[in-house]
N, C-alpha and C positions, 0 to 999 in steps of 0.2 A: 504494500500500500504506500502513495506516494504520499509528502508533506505534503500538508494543506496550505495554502497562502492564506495572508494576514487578512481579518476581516475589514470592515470598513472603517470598526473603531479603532481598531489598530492603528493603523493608518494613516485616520486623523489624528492619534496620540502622539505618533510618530512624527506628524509634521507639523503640532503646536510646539515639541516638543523642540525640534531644529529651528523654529523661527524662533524661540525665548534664547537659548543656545547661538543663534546667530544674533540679536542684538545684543547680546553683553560681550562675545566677541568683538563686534563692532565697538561698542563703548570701552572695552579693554583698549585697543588702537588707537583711539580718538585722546583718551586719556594718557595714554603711552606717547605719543606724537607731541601732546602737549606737554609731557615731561620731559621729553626729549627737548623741546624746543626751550625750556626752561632749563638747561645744563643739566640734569639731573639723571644719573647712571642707570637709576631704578628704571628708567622709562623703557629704558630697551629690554630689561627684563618682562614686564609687562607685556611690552608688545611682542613676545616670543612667546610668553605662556600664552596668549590670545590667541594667535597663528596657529601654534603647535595643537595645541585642545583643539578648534575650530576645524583644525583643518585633521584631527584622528577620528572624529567623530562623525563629519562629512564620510571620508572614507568605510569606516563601519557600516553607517548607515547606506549607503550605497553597495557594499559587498553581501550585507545581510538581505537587502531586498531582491539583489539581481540572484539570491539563492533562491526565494521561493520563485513556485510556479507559477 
């Protein structure tokens, strides 16, 4: 018997869940940029943990879908 694919609320849990996920991404950036532009070392740390997280979770989320049927 094959896996079942995700239901409908699945879905949309999945994709409230990446849009919440991608604004604080973006806000990590916005915030990092501004620290950066204010001398401040911490900033590029931020703007890496933003990238780095955003862009593992993009990925996940893209490999686990393109497995169901």
């Amino acid at each position: 018997m094959g896996r079942l694919g995700w239901t409908m609320e699945q879905r949309a849990g999945v994709k409230q869940l990446f849009h919440i996920t991608s604004l604080f991404a973006v806000l990590g950036i916005i915030v990092g940029v501004i620290l950066i532009c204010m001398h401040n070392a911490g900033g590029w740390l931020l703007l890496a943990i933003s990238v780095f997280d955003w862009t593992g979770i993009y990925i996940t989320i893209n490999s686990i879908s393109k497995a169901q049927p």
